[in-house]
C-alpha positions in Angstrom: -292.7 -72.6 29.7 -295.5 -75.3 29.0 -295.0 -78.7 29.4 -295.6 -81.8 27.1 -298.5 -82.8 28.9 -300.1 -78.7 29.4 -300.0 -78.9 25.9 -301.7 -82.0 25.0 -304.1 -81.0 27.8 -304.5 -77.8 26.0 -305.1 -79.1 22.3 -307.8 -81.7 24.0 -309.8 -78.8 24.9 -309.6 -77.1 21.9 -310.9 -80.0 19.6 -313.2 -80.8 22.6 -314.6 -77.5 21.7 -314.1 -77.6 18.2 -316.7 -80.5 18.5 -318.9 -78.3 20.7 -318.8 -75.8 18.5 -320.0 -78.3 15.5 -322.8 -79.9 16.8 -324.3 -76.7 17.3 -323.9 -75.9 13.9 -325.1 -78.8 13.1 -328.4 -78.8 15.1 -328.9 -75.4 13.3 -328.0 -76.8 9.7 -330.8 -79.4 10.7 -333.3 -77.0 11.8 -333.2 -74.8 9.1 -333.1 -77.6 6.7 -336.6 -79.1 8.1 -337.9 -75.5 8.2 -336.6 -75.3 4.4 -338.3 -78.7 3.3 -341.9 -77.5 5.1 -341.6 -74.4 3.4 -341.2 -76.2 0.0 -344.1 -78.9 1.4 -346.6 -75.9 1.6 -345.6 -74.9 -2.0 -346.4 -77.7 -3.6 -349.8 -78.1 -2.4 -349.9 -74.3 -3.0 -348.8 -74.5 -6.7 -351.6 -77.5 -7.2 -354.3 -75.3 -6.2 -353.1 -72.3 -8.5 -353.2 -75.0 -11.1 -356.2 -76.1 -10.7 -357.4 -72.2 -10.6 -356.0 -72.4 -13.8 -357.9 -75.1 -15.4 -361.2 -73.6 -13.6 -360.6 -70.5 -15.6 -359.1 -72.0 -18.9 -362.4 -74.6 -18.9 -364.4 -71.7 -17.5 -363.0 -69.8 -21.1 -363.7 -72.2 -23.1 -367.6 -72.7 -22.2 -368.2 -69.1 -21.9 -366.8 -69.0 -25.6 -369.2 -72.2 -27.0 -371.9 -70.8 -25.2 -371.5 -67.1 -27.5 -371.0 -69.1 -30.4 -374.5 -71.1 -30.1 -376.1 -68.1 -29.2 -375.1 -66.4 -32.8 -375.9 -69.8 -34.6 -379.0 -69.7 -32.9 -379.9 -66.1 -33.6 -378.6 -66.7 -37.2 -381.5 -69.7 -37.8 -384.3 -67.3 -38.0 -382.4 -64.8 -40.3 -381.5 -68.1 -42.7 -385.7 -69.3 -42.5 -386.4 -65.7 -43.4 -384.3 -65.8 -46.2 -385.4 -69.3 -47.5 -389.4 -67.8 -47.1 -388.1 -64.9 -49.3 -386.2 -67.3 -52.5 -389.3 -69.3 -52.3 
């Protein structure tokens, strides 16, 4: 049979443990939290250069189009000069 005291002596070393057990838990909550947050870090600046790919391309679009569209107003000038010789 245990005694009073064996049994307080018992239930220190279990929450003794219990506290062992939890700071461990909690130094890997804490390390897998920082090496969450870095993760997330690197995907901003990740996600800020795929947006400004996008911009690149969308601007890139957009010149590429005015540029086809002076061409043809340019290449329709002669055709309109020809015509205006022609009604003259």
């Amino acid at each position: 049979m245990t005694t009073q005291s064996e049994r307080l002596a018992a239930l220190e070393q279990r929450l003794t443990d219990h506290e062992a057990r939890c700071e461990e838990r909690l130094v890997e909550i804490r390390t897998t939290a920082t090496s969450t947050l870095q993760a997330v870090e690197g995907l901003k600046s990740r996600s800020w250069g795929v947006v400004a790919a996008l911009l690149a391309w969308a601007l890139a679009q957009i010149w590429t189009a005015n540029a086809t569209r002076f061409e043809r107003l340019e290449a329709a000038r002669p055709l309109q000069e020809a015509i205006d010789v022609v009604d003259r």
